[in-house]
TIVO-2410 file (N, C-alpha, C; in nm, 3 decimals):
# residues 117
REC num residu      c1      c2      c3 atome chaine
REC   1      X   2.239   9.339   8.306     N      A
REC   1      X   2.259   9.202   8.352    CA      A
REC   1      X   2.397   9.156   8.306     C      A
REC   2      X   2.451   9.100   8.446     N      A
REC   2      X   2.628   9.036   8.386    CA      A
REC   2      X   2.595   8.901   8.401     C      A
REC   3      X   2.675   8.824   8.274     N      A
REC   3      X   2.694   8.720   8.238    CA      A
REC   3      X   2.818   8.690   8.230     C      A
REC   4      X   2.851   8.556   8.288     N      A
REC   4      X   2.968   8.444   8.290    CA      A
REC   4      X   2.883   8.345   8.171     C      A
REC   5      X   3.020   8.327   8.081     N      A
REC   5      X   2.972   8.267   7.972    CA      A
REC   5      X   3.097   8.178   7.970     C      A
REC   6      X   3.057   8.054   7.908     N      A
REC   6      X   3.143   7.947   7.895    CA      A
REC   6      X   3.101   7.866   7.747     C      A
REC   7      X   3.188   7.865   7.613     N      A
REC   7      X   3.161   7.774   7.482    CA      A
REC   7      X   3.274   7.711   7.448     C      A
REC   8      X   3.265   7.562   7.466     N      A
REC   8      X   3.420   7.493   7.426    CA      A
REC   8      X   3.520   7.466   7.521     C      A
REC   9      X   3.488   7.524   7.640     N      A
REC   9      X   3.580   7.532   7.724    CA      A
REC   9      X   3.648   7.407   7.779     C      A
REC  10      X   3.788   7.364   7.710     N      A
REC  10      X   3.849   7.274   7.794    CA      A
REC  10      X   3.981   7.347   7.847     C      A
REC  11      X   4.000   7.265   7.960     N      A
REC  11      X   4.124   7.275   8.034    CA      A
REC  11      X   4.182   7.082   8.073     C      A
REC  12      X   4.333   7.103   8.055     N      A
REC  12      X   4.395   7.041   8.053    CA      A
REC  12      X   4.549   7.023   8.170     C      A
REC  13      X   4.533   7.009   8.313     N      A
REC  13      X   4.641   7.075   8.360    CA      A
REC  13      X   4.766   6.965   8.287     C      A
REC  14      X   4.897   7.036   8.271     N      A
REC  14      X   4.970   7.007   8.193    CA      A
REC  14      X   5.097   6.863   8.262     C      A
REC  15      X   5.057   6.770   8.181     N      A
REC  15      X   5.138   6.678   8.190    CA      A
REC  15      X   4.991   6.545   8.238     C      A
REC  16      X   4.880   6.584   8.252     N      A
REC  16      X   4.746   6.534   8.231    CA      A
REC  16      X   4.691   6.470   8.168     C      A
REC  17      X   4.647   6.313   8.159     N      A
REC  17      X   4.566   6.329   8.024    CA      A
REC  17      X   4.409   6.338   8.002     C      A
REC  18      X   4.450   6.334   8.136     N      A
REC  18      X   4.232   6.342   8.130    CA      A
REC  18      X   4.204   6.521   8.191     C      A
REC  19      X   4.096   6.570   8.077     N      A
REC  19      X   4.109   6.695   8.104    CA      A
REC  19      X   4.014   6.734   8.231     C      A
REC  20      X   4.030   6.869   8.292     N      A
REC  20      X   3.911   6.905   8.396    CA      A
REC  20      X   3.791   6.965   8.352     C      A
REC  21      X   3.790   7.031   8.207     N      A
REC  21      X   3.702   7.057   8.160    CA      A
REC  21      X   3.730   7.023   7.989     C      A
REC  22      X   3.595   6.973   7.912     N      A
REC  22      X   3.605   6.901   7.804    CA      A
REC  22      X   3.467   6.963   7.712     C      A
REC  23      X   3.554   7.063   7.647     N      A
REC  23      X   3.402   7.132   7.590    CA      A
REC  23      X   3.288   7.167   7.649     C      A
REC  24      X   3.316   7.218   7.749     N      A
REC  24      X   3.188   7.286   7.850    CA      A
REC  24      X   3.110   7.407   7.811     C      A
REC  25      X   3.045   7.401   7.837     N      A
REC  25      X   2.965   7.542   7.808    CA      A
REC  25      X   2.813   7.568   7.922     C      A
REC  26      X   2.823   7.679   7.922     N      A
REC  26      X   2.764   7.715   8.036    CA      A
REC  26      X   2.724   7.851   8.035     C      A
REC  27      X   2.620   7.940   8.108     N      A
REC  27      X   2.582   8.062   8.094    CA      A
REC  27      X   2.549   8.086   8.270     C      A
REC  28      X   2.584   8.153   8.356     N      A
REC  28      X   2.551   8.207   8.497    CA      A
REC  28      X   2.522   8.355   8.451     C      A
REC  29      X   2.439   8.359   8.506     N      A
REC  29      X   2.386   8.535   8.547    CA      A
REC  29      X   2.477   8.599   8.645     C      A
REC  30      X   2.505   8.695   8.691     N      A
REC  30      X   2.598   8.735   8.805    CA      A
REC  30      X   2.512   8.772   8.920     C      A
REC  31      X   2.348   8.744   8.897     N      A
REC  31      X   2.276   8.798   8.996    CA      A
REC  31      X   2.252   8.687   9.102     C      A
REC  32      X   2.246   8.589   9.048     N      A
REC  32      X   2.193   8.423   9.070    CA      A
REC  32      X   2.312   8.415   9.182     C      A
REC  33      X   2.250   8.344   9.306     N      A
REC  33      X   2.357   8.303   9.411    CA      A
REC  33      X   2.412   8.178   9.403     C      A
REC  34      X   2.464   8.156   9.381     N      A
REC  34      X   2.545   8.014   9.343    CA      A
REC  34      X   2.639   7.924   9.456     C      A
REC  35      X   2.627   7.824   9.502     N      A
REC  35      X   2.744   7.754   9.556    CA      A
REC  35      X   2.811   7.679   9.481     C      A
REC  36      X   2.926   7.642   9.449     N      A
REC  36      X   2.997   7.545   9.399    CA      A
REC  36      X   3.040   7.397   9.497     C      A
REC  37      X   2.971   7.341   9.529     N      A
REC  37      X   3.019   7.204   9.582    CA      A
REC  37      X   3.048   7.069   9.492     C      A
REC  38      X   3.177   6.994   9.574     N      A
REC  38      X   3.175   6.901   9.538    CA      A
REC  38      X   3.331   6.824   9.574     C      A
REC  39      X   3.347   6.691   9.546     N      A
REC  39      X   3.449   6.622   9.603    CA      A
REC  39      X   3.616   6.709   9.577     C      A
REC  40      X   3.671   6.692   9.625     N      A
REC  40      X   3.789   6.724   9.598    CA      A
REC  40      X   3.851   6.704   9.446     C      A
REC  41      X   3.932   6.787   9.377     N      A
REC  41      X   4.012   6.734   9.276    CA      A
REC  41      X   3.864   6.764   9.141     C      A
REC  42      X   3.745   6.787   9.166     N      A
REC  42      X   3.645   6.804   9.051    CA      A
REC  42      X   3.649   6.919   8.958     C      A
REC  43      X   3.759   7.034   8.956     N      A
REC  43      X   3.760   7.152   8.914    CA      A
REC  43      X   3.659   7.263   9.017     C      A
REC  44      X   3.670   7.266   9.120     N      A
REC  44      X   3.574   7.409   9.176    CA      A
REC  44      X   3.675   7.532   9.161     C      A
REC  45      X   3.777   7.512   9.210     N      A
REC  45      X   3.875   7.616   9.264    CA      A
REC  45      X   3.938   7.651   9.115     C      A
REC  46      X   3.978   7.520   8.999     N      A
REC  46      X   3.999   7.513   8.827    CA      A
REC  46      X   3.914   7.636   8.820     C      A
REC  47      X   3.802   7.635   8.793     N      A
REC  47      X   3.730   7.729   8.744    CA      A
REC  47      X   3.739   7.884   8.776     C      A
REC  48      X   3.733   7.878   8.909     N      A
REC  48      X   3.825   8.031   8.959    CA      A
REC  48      X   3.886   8.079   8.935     C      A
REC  49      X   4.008   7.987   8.878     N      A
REC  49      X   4.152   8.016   8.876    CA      A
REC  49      X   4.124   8.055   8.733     C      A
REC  50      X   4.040   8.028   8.578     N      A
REC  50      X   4.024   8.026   8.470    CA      A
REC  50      X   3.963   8.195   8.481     C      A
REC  51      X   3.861   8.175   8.527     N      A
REC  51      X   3.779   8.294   8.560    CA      A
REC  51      X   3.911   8.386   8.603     C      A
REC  52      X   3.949   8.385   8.683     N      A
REC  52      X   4.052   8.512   8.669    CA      A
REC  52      X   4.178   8.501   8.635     C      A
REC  53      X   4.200   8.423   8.515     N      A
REC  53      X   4.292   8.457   8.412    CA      A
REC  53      X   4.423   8.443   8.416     C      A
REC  54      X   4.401   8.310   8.508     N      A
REC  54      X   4.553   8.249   8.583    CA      A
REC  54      X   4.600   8.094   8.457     C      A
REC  55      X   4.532   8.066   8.407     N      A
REC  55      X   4.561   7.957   8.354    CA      A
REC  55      X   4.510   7.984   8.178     C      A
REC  56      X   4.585   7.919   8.088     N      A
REC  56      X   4.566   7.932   7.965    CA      A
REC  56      X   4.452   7.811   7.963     C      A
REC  57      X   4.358   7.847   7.864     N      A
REC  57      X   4.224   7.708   7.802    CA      A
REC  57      X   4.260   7.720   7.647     C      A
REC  58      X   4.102   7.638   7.661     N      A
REC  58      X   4.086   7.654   7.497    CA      A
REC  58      X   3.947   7.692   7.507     C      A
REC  59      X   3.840   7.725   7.437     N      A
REC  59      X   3.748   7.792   7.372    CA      A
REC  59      X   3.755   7.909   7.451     C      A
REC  60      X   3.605   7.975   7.466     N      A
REC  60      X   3.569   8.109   7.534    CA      A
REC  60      X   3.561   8.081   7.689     C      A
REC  61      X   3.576   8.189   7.741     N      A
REC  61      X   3.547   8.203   7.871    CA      A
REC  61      X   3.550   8.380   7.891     C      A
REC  62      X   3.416   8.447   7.927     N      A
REC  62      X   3.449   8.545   7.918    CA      A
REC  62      X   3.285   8.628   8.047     C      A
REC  63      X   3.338   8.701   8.120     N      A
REC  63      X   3.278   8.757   8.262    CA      A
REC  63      X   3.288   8.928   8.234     C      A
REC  64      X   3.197   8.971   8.232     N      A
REC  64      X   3.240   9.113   8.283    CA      A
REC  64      X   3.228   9.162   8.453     C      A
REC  65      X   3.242   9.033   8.539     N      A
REC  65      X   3.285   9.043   8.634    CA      A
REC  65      X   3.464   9.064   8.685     C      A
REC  66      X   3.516   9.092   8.760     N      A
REC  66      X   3.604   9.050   8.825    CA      A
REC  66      X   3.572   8.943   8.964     C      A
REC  67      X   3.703   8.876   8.978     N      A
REC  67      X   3.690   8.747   9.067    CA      A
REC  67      X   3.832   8.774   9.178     C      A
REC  68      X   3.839   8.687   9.299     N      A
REC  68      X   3.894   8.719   9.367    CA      A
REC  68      X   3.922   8.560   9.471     C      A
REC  69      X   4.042   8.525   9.501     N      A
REC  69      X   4.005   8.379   9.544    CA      A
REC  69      X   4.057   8.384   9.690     C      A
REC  70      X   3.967   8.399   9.771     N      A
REC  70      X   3.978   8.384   9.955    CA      A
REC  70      X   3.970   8.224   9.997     C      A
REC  71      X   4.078   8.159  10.024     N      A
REC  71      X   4.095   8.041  10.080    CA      A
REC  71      X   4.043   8.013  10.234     C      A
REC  72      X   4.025   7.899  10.285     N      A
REC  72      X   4.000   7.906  10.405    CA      A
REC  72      X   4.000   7.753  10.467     C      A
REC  73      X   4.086   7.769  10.584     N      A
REC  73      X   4.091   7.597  10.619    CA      A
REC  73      X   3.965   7.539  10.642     C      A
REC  74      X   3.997   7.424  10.623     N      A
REC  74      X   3.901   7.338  10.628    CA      A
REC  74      X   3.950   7.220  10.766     C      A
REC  75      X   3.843   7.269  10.884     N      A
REC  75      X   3.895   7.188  11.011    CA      A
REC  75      X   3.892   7.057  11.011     C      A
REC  76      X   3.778   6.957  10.915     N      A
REC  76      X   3.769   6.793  10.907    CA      A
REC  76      X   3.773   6.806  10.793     C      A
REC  77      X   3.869   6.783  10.717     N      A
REC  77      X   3.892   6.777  10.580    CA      A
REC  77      X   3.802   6.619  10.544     C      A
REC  78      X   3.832   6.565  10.647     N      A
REC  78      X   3.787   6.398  10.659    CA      A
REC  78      X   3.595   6.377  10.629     C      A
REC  79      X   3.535   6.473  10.689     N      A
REC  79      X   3.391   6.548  10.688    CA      A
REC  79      X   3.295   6.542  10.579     C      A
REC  80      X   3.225   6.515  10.513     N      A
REC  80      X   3.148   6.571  10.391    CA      A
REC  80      X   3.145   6.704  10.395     C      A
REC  81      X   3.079   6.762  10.253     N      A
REC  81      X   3.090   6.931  10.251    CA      A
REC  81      X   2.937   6.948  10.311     C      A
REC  82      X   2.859   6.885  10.313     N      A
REC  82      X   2.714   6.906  10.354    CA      A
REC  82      X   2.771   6.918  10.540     C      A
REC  83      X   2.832   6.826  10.588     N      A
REC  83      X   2.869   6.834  10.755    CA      A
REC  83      X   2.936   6.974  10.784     C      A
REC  84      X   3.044   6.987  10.695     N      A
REC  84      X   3.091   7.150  10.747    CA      A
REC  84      X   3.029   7.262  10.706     C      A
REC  85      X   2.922   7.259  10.603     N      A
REC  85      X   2.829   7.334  10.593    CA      A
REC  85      X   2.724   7.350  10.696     C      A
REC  86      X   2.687   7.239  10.773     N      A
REC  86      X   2.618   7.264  10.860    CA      A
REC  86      X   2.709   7.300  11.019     C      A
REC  87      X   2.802   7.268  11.028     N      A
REC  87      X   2.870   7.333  11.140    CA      A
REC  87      X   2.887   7.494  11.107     C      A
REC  88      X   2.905   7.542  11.058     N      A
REC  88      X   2.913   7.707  10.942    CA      A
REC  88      X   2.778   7.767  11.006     C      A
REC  89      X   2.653   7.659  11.024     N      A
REC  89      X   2.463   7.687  11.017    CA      A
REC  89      X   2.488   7.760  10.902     C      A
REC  90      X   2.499   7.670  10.794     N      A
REC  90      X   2.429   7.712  10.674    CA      A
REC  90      X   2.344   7.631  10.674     C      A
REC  91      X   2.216   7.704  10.619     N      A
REC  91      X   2.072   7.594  10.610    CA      A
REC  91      X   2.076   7.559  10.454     C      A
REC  92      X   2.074   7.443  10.476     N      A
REC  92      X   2.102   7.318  10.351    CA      A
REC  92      X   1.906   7.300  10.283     C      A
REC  93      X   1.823   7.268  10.384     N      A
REC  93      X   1.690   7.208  10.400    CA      A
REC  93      X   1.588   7.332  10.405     C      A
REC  94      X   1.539   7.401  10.344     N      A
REC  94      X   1.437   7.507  10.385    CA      A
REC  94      X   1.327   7.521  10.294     C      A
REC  95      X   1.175   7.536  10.315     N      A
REC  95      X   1.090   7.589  10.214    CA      A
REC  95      X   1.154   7.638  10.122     C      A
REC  96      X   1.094   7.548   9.970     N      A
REC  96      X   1.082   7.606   9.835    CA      A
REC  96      X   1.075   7.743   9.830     C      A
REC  97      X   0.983   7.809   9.914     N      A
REC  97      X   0.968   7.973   9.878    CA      A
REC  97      X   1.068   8.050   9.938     C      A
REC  98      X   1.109   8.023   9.994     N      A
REC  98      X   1.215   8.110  10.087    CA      A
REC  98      X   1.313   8.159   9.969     C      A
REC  99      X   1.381   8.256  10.022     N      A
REC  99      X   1.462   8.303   9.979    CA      A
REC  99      X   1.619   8.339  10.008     C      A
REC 100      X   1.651   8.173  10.051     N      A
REC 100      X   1.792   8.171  10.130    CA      A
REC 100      X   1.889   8.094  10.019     C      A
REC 101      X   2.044   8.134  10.026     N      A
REC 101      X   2.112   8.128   9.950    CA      A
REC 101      X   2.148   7.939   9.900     C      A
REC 102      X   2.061   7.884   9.985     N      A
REC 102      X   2.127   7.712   9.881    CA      A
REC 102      X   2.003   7.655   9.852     C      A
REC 103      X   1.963   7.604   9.767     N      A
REC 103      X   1.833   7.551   9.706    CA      A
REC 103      X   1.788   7.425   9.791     C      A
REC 104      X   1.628   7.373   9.768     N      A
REC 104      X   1.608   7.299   9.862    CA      A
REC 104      X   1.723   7.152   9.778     C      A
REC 105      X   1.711   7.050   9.905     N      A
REC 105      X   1.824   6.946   9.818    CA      A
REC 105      X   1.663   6.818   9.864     C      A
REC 106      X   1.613   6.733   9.707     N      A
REC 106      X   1.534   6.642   9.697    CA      A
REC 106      X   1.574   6.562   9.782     C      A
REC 107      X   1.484   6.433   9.839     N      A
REC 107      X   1.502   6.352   9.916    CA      A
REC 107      X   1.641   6.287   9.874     C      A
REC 108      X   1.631   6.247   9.718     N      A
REC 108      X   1.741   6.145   9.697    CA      A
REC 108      X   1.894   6.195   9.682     C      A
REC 109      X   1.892   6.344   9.660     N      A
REC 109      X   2.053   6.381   9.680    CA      A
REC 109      X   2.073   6.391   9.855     C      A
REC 110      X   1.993   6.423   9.928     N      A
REC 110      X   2.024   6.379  10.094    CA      A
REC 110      X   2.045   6.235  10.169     C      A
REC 111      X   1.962   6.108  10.082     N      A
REC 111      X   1.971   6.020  10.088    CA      A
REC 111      X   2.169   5.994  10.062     C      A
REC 112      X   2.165   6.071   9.935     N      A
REC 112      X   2.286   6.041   9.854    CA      A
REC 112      X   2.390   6.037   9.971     C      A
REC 113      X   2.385   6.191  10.017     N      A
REC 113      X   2.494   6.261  10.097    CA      A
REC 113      X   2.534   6.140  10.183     C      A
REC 114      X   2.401   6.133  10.245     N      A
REC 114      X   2.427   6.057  10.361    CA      A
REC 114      X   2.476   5.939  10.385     C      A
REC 115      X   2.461   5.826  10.254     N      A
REC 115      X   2.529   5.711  10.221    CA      A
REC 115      X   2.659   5.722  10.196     C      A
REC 116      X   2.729   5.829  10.179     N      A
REC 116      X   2.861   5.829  10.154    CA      A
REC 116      X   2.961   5.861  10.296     C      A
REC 117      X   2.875   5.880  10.420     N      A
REC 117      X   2.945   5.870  10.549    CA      A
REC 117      X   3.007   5.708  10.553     C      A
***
């Protein structure tokens, strides 16, 4: 079993004063399918870039994975990430049992999504 491990971890991009990460810590399995969503500017792509060893931190950060960063436009940048996820047909909404790569999302984070159109 590979583990992404995270203790202490801040990052600071430089000339910043509010950091992107502030003593974080964290444990991922490498088996576990994971999406990273979220607004612009929150650290998703930060973390990538840490993970493969592009940027100096402070505490641990340590993968016996390798990482690799494939960009890709984004046609309505203007869009929520739940809307271009569903233009993609990624299924967002599916039985608890299933075994498809994004977890079910509770009434109130869809509620959420959707109030922010």
């Amino acid at each position: 079993m590979s583990m992404i491990q995270a203790e202490h971890l801040t990052f600071f991009y430089p000339g910043s004063p509010d950091p992107v990460f502030e003593d974080a810590a964290f444990q991922i399995d490498t088996r576990w399918r994971l999406g990273l969503i979220g607004r612009n500017g929150r650290g998703k792509t930060t973390l990538l870039r840490l993970l493969m060893g592009e940027y100096p931190h402070e505490g641990t950060l340590a993968a016996s994975e390798s990482f690799g960063y494939f960009p890709s436009p984004v046609p309505k940048p203007e869009r929520l990430t739940a809307e271009g996820l569903e233009d993609l047909g990624v299924p967002l909404l599916f039985p608890a049992q299933s075994n498809q790569l994004f977890p079910v999302l509770p009434d109130s984070v869809v509620e959420a999504l959707e109030g922010e159109r």
